[in-house]
N, C-alpha and C positions, 0 to 999 in steps of 0.2 A: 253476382259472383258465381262461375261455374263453378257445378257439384264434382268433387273430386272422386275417383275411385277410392277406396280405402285403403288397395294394395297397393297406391302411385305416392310416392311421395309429394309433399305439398310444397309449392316452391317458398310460400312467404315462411318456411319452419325455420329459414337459415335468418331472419330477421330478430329472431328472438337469442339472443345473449346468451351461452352455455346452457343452451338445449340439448337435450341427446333425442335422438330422430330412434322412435321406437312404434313403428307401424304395424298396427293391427291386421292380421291376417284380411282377403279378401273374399268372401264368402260363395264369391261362383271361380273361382279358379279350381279346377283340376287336382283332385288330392293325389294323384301320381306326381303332377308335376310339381309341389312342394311339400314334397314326404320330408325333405331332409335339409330345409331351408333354417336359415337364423334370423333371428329378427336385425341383425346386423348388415344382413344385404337388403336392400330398398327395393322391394320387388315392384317390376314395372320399371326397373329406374338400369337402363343397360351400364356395364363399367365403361369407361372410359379407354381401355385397352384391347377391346371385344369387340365384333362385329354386329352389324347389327341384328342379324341372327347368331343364335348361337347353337350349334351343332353337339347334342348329348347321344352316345353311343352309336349315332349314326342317324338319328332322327332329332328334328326342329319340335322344338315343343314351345309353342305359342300360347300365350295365356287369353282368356277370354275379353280382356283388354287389350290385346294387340300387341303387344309386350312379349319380349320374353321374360322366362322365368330364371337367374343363375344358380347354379347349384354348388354346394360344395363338395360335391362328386366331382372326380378327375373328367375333364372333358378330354374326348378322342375326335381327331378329326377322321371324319369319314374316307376314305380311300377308291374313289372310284374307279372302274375300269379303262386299261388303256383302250383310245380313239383316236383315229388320223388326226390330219387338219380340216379336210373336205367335211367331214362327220362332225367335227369342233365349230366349222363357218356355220355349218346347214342348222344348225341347234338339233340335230334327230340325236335323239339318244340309239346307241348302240348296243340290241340284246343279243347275248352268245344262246346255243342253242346250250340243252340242260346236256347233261351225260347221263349215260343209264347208271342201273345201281350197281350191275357188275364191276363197270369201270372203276366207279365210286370206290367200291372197296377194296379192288386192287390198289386202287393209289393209297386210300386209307394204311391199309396193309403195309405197304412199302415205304409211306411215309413215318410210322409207327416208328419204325426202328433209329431216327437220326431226328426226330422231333421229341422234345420236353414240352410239354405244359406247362409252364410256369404255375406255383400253387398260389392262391391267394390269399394274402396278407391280410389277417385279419380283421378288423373291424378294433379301433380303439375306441372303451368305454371308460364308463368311471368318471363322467362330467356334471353326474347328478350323485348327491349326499345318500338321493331313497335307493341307489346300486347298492349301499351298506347297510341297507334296514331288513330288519327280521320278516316274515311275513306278517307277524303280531303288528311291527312297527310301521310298515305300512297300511295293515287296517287303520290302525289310530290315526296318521297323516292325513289317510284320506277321509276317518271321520270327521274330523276336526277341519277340513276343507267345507265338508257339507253341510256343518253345522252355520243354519242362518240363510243357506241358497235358495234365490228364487229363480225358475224355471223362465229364461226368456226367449222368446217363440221370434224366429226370421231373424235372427240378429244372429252373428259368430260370435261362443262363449268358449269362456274356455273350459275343457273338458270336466278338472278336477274342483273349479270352485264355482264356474255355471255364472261367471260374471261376465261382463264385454266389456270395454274399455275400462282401467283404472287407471286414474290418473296420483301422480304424488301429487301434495300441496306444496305450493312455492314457499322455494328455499327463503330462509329470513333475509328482511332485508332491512336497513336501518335508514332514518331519515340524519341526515347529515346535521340538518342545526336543531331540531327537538330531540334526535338522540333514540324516540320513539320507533318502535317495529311495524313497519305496512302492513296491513290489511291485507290477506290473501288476494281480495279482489279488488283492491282498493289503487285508484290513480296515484302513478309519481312521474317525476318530471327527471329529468336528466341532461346535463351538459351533453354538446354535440360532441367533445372530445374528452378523454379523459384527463385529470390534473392530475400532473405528476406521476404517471402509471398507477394510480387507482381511479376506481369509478367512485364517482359520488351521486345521490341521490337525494329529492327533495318530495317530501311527502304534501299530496292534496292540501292540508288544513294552511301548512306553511306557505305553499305559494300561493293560495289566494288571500292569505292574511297579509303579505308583505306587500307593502304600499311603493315599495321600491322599485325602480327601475331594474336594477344589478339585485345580483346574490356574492356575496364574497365566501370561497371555499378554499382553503386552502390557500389565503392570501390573494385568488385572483379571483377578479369581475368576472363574473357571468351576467352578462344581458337577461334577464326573465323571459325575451319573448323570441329568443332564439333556444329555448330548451325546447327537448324532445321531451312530448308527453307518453308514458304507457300504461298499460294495466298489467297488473301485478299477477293478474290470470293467466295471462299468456307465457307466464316463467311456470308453468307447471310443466312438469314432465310423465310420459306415459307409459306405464309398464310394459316392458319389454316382452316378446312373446319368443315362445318356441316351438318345434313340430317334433312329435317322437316317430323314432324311425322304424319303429315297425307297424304303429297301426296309421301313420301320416294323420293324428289328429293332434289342433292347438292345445297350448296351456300357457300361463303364463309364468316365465319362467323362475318367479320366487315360488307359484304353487309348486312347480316341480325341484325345488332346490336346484336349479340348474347353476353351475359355476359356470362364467364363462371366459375365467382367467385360466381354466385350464384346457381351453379348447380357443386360445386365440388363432390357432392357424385353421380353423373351419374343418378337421379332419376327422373328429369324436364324432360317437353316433352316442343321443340320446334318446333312452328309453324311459317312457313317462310309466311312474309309477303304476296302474291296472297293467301294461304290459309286462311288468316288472314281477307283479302278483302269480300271474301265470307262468311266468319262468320257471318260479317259485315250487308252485304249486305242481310243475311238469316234470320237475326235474331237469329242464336241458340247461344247456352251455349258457351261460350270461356274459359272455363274453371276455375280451383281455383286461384286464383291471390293473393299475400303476402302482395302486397301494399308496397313494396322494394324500387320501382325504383322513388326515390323523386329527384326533381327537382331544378334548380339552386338558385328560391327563398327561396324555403324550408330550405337552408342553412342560419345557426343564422343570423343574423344582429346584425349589430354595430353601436355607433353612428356617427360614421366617416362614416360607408357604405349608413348608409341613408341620412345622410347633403349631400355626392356626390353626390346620386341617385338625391333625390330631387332636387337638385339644377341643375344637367343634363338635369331633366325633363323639369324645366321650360325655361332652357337655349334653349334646343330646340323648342320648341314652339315660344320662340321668334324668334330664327332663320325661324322657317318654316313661322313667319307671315312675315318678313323682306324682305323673297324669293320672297313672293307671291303679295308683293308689286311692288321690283325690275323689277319682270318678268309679272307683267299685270297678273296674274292669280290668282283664287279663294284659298282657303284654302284647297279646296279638290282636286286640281289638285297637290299639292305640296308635293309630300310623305315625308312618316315619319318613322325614325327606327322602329321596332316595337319588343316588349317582348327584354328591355334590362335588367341584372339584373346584379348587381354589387354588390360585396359581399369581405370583408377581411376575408380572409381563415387561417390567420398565425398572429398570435400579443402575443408576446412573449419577454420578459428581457432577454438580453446578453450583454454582455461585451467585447471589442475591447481592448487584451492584449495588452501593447504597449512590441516594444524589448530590451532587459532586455540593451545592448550597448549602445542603443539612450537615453531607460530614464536615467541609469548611468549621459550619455554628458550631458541633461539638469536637473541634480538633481540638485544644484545652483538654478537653477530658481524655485524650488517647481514644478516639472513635472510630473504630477501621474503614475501610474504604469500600471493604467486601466481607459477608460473610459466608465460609464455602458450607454445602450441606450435600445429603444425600435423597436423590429423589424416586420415589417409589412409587409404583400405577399396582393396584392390587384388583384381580377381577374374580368377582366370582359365578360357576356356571353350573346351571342345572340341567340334566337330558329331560326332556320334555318331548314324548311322543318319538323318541329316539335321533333329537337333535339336541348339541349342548349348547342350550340359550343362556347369555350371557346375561344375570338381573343384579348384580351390584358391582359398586364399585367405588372404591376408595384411593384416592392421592394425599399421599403424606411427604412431607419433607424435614431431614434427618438431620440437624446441625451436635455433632459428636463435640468429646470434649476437646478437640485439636482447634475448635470454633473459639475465636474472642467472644467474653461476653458483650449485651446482655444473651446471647443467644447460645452459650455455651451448655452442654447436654439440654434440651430441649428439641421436642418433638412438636410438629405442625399440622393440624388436619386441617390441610387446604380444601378439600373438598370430599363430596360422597354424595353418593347416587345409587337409583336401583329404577326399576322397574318391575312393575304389581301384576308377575307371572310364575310367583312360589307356591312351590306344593307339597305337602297339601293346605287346605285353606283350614287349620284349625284354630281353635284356641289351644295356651298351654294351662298346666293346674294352678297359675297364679290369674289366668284371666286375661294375658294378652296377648298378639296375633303368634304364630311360630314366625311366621316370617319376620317380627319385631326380635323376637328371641336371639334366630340365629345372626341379626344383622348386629344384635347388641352384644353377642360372642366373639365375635370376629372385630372389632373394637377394643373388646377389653382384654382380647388375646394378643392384638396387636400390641396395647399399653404394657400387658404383662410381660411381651419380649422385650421392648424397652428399658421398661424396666429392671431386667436380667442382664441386660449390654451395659446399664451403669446411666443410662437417661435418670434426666431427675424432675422433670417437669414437662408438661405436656398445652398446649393450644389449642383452642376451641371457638371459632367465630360464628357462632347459630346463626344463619342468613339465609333461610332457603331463598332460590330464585322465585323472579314475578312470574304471574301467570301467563303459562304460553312458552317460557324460557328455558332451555334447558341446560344445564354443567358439564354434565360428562359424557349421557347416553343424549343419542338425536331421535325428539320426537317421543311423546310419551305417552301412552294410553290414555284417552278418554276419560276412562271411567279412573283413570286415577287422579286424587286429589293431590293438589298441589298446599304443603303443610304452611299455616303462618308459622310466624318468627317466635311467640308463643308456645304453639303445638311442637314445633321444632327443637326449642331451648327446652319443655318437658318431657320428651324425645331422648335429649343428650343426660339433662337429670337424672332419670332414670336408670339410664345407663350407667351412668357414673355412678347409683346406690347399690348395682350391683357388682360395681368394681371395688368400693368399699368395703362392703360385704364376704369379698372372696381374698379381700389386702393385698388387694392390687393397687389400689390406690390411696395413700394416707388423710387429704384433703383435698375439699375444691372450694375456690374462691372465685372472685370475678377479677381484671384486669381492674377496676379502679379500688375497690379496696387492697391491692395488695401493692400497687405505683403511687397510688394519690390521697391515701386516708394518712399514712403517716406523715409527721411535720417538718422532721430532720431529710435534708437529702433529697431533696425532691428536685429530678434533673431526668430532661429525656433521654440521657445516654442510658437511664437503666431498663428502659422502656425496649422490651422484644421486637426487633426488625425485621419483619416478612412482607415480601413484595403481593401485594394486593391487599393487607388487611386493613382493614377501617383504621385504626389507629395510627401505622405509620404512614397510611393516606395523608391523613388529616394532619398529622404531624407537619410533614414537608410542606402543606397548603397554609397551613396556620405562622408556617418559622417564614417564610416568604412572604408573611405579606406584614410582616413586626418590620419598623423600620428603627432607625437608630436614637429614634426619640423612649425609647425603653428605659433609657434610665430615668426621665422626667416621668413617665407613665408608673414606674414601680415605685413613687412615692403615694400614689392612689392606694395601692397595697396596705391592709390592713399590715399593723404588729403580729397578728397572728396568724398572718398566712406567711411574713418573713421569718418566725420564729426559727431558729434553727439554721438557718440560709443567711451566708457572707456573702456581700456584694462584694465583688471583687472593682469588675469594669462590665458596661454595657452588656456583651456578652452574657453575662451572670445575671442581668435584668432582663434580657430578651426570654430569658431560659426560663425564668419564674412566670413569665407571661404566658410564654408558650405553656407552658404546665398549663399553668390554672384554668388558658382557656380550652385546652383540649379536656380538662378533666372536669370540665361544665358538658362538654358537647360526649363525653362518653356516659358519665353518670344519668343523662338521660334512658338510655339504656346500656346501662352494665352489665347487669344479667345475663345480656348475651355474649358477654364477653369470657370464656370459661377461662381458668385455669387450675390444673391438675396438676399436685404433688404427687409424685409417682415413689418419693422418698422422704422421711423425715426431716423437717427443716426445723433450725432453731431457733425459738420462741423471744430471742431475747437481740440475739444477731442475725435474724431473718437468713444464714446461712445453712445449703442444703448438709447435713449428716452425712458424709463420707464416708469416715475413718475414726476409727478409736471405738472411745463408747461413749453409748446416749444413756441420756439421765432422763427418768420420766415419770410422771405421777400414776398409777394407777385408778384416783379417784379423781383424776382433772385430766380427760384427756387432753385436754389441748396444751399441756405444757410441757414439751422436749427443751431439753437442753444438750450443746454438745460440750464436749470434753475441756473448750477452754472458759464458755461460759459459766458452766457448774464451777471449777475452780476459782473463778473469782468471788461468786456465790457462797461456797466452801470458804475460803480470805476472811469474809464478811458475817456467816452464821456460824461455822467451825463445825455445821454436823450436813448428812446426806440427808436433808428435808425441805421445806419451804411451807407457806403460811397462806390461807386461802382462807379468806372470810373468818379470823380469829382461829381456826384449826391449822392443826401442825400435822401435815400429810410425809411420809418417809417417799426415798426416792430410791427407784430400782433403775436395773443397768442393763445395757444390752450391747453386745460387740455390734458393730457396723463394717460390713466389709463389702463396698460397694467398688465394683470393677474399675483400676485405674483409668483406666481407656475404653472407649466405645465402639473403638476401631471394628468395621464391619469386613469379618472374612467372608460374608456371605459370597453367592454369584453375581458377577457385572452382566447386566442383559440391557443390552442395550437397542434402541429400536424409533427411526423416525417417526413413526405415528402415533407413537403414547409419550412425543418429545415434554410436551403441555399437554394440558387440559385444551388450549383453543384448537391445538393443530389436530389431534385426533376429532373434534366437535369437526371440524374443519373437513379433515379428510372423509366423514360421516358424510360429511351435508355434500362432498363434492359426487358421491358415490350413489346417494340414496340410501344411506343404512339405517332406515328407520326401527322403530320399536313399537309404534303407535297401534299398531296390529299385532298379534301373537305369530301368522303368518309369516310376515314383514319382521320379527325379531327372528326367527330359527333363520331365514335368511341371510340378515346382518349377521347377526352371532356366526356363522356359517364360514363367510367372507371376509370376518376379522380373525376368524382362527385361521381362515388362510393363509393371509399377508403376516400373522403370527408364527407359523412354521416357516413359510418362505423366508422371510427374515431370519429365523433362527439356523435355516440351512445355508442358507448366503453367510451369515456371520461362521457359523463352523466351517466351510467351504475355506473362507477366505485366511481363518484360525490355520488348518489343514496345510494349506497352501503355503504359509509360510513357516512348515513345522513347526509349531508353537503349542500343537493340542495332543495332550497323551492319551492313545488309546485307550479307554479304561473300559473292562465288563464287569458284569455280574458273575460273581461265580456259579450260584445258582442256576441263572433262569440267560443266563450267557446278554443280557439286554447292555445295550452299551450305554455308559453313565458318564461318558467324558465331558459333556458339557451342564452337569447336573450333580446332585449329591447323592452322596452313597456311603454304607456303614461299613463301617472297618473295625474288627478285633482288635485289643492289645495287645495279646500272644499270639497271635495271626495276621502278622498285616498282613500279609499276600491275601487274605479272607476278604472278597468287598462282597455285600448285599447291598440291591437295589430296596428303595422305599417299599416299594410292594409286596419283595420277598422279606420281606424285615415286620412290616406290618400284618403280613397274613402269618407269619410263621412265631407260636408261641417262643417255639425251642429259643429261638435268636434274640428275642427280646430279652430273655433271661442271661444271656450271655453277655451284657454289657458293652452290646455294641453301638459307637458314637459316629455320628453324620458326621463326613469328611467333605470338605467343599474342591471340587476337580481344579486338576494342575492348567493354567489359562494363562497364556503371555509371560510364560516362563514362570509363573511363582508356582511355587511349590503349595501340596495340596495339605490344605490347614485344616485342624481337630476344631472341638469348641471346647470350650473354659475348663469343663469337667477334666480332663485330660490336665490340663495346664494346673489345675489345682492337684490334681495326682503327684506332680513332677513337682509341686510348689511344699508338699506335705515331705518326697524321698529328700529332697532337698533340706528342710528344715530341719528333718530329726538327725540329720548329721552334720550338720553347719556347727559350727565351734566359733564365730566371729564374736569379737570385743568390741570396747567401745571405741578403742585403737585404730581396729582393723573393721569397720563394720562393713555387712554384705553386700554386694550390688545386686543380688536377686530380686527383683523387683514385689515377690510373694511373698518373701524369707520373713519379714517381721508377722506381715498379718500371721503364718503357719505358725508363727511362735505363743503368738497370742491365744491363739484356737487351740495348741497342747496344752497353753498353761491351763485356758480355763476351765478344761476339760476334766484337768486333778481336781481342780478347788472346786468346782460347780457339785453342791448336795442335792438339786433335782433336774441330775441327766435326766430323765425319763420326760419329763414335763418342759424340760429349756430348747426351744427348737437350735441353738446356734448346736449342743451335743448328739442332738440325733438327725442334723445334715452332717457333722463329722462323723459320727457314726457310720452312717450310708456310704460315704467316700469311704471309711476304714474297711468296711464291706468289698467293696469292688475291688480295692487295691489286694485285700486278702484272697479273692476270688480268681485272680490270674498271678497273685504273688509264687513263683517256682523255689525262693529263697528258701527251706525249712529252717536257718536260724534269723528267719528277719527279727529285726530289732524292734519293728513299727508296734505301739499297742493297740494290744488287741488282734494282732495279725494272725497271732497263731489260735487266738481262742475263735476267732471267726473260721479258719478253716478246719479245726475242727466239727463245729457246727457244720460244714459243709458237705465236708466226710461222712457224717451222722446221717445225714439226709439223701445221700447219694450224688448230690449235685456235683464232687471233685474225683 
């Protein structure tokens, strides 16, 4: 096999299947003649529309392989002087004699006055991330390049990491009938055509184990000895390079953060980082900049993004004072994360089809056809060396109360991910990593907004991926371990004792004791429907494959597995089956099956606490009762107590007043790449967006907050376009907030702050001002609850409605409830439901302009206010 150049492209490259052709510089070419090449043009390799010289500024510049080189500098064609025909047949070139310099500049002279220069048009930059780094930021870039380089002698490195060729590791690739992942280097075989428009593939162990002539894929014969074999090596692909344009040396182009979606027309000039340093360092011009490359804050906010954010913030702070106790040390000796930004990227309405079989089996019970939910990609991002690398990530899915049960107010954690690049690497004063900390904050912060929106229950399936595999992020560090199902499930435990701990979470069970321990009632319609969980997997696998001999088979059935359970007709026996054998093949492991009361339920009619009031034991936590239980209870004993092991325990009360509705005003952000968990994994893998490297993640991270803004200016663009989006600023800091949220005054609506100005500024915090979610697709721009309970409390102290006439306010009873209790209650100071009314009587008295309001307490609060200066 001839030795190929290095700068020529190789012809067998186009044999290899979704290759990208990224050719290593050639190390005897002419560093004038590719100062300002991309690794996009195949050097050596002429275009297709070009001569086969090609003519730059007036000279042929041939490469030392015989080639030319193309450039992405404007080519001029040379202009030669007029020559007869005689002089044109003879091939003699034709020299004019010189002019002296007097003439010269007579003509110069005279030509002066009716000739322009045209100026030149600057030089477009800004295609590298290191154009927006500090000088500090690029020392560290480029330490952080060096750390670990070896110096290699005759071979082209590249400048900033001193490596030569890197190659990625081949994309995954699955074996079609074991299901199994190939072997990076490892033989697979392949149909000559593809079935169906996909490709399918046959891993090494399989085709020499199958004794068969054919393979059946996809319903059709394949011959065995007409497949194409290849090696799994040759799907690798190789890191793209680039040249910087002022000193025309390599690098490659994630060491340089090179973007090259924003220089698809070949017309930026990139300057590698040292050239960058000296600019720096020189003072001069760095050229025109677009102001492109926005950052992880810069992306909308939500109001879920910033209840996390903020409440992360403060979370930590208390950890670092906690630390700094534990360990004898100062506050400044105790680091602190620093620039985290956490942002929902994806919140979007969809629907969990259920299968047309299973809902069939439980039509009887009234079992929907669909359950709608709300889907959310939550990312979080650290700057690192003055990029914001993206290391967790969380997908949930949101079924409000508008959802049929079993799936009504309940929350999903479909999946979660990170990657082991958080900093700093300590421990916290309890002993565990910070980076465990802040990921178990953002968890139980998420649960606690839940929570507040009126969710009543929460899902938990502990499954980390096999080794090798990854959920959300592509490609994962080395040296990071991949957690068992153990390690994992005491991962989430934890989590969860620190969400009890802070009451945010009232109980956790597992799915089989809370479906399948009790006797009465046992039916998979109560059982929670999420598309991919082991349960309703196994459901649909298990109800398909009962046939109509269920009713002979449910006489096998002990008495006490029927206990409780009418046979109706078959149906009713298929169901007791299905049960029992699904809740054999969960109770192997249960454990991992979480489930989180985010709300009191009751102890008697397993229903969640809404409304009214709970009745509960002080010395038996586990006993709540709600409002209709206790009174039958009350029918039966006549006093507020119950009987535990021969004692007689009294029972106390507490109002419940949990959000009718779940309805989310939050922002709709909607975005084809965070559509799923697979199609982002997907677009990763088509891209190259690894993680596996520190390097390789500032670059992904880089290129996902790209297609993150682009997206968001394509979606506002197209808003824009058809008037739908109202221009909103900041008053402050004038930042425009129309497709994000922003605080608004009561006595000020015209008054908005941005997040920023609102969180930096004490003054405003103190002034009671509530996140407003932006006016989008004609709706109008919505408060949160606090506000709505303001309007619910003016409302109720002046409602006069009977039992005649009672009120449609949908708040009006609960505010009535919250004044009464508020007379009778003998320890306001100690009752949290009197000192949250309180705090609302606070604000309301805080912008109340009435002097004879009626509301109590309104005037004694603004007195107080007066007192202090604050009115």
């Amino acid at each position: 096999m001839p030795e190929f150049n290095k700068g020529v492209m190789r012809p067998n490259l186009n044999a290899v299947p979704n290759q990208q052709l990224s050719i290593q510089p050639d190390a005897n070419i002419d560093k004038e003649c590719y100062r300002s090449k991309r690794s996009n043009y195949h050097l050596g390799v002429p275009d297709d529309d070009t001569d086969e010289d090609v003519v730059f500024l007036g000279e042929i510049l041939p490469s030392d392989s015989g080639h030319h080189c193309p450039s992405k500098r404007q080519r001029v064609e040379a202009h030669p002087p007029p020559q007869d025909d005689e002089t044109l047949r003879s091939g003699v070139e034709v020299v004019e004699p010189m002019e002296s310099d007097e003439q010269t500049k007579r003509e110069g002279e005279a030509n002066t006055a009716d000739t322009t220069v045209p100026l030149e048009k600057p030089k477009k930059r800004d295609v590298s991330l290191v154009e927006r780094f500090t000088e500090e930021e690029i020392e560290m870039h480029l330490k952080s390049l060096h750390e670990g380089r070896v110096e290699l002698k005759n071979i082209e490195t590249c400048q900033l990491c001193g490596e030569s060729e890197l190659l990625f590791p081949a994309p995954p690739l699955y074996c079609s009938l074991c299901n199994y992942r190939i072997q990076d280097e490892s033989l697979y075989y392949i149909p000559e055509e593809t079935i169906s428009g996909a490709q399918h593939q046959i891993c090494s162990p399989c085709y020499d184990h199958c004794r068969r002539q054919k393979f059946t894929l996809s319903g059709v014969d394949i011959v065995k000895a007409n497949m194409l074999k290849l090696n799994n090596a040759n799907n690798q692909d190789t890191e793209a390079w680039v040249a910087c344009e002022s000193c025309g040396k390599w690098q490659h182009q994630i060491c340089g953060l090179y973007n090259p979606e924003k220089d698809t027309d070949k017309t930026s000039d990139y300057i590698c980082p040292y050239c960058l340093l000296e600019e720096r360092r020189s003072n001069e011009s760095v050229g025109v900049h677009d102001n492109t490359d926005l950052e992880a804050k810069d992306l909308p906010e939500t109001i879920l993004s910033h209840f996390i954010e903020r409440r992360l913030t403060k979370r930590l702070k208390e950890e670092r004072r906690q630390t700094a106790e534990a360990t004898g040390k100062s506050l400044d000796d105790v680091s602190l994360p620093d620039d985290l930004t956490l942002r929902v990227v994806f919140s979007a309405d969809k629907s969990t089809h259920i299968n047309k079989t299973f809902a069939d089996f439980l039509h009887d019970e009234h079992y929907p056809s669909e359950f709608p939910y709300r889907s959310k990609v939550i990312l979080l991002f650290q700057k690192i060396e003055g990029v914001d690398v993206c290391i967790f990530a969380l997908l949930v899915q949101e079924f409000g109360s508008e959802c049929s049960q079993p799936n009504k107010r309940s929350v999903y954690i479909s999946y979660l991910d990170s990657v082991k690049y958080f900093r700093p690497e300590r421990v916290t004063f309890s002993g565990e990593a910070l980076r465990t900390f802040v990921y178990h904050e953002i968890l139980i912060g998420y649960l606690e907004y839940c929570k507040f929106r009126g969710f009543t229950t929460g899902y938990i399936w502990s499954c980390p991926p096999q080794k090798g595999e990854d959920f959300v992020m592509y490609s994962h560090p080395k040296t990071q371990q991949t957690p068992s199902t153990k390690k994992l499930r005491e991962w989430y435990v934890s989590m969860l004792d620190k969400a009890k701990e802070q009451s945010v979470v009232t109980n956790v069970t597992n799915l089989y004791d809370r479906f399948f321990v009790p006797t009465c009632n046992i039916t998979a319609a109560r059982l929670p429907y999420f598309e991919g969980s082991f349960w309703s997997s196994s459901a649909e696998l298990l109800m398909s494959q009962e046939t109509e001999s269920g009713v002979e088979n449910v006489k096998s059935l002990s008495r006490r597995a029927l206990k409780g359970n009418k046979i109706k007709d078959s149906n009713d026996a298929k169901n007791i089956l299905l049960m029992r054998k699904l809740g054999i093949r969960i109770s192997n492991q249960k454990e991992d099956f979480i489930v989180v009361d985010l709300h009191y339920t009751c102890t008697r009619c397993s229903e969640t606490i809404l409304s009214g009031l709970r009745w509960f034991c002080k010395k038996c936590k586990d006993l709540q009762l709600c409002q209709r239980c206790h009174e039958l209870e009350e029918e039966l004993l006549g006093e507020h107590t119950h009987t535990m092991n021969g004692e007689e325990h009294s029972l106390s009360q507490a109002i419940m007043n949990i959000q009718s509705t779940t309805e989310d005003n939050d922002v709709i952000l909607g975005n084809n790449t965070f559509e799923s968990r697979q199609m982002f994994l997907s677009f990763s893998q088509k891209h190259n967006y690894r993680f596996d490297t520190l390097r390789r993640a500032k670059n992904s991270s880089m290129m996902i907050l790209h297609h993150l803004h682009t997206s968001n200016k394509l979606h506002q663009s197209q808003i824009s376009s058809g008037a739908l989006l109202q221009v909103v600023t900041c008053t402050s800091c004038q930042k425009d907030v129309s497709t994000t949220i922003y605080y608004t005054s009561l006595c000020c609506p015209s008054y908005r702050a941005c997040t920023s100005c609102y969180s930096n500024s004490k003054y405003l915090r103190l002034r009671h001002l509530f996140p407003v979610t932006p006016c989008i697709h004609g709706i109008p721009p919505r408060t949160v609850v606090t506000i709505e309970i303001l309007d619910a409390l003016l409302h109720a102290h002046a409602c006069r409605s009977t039992a005649a006439g009672p009120c449609s306010h949908p708040k009006c009873s609960v505010a009535k409830i919250l004044f009464n209790h508020t007379e009778v209650c003998e320890k306001q100071r100690a009752c949290k439901t009197c000192v949250h009314f309180a705090m609302v009587i606070r604000i309301h008295a805080y912008h109340c302009q009435d002097p004879n309001c009626s509301i109590p307490r309104c005037s004694c609060a603004k007195e107080q206010f007066a007192m202090r200066g604050l009115r």
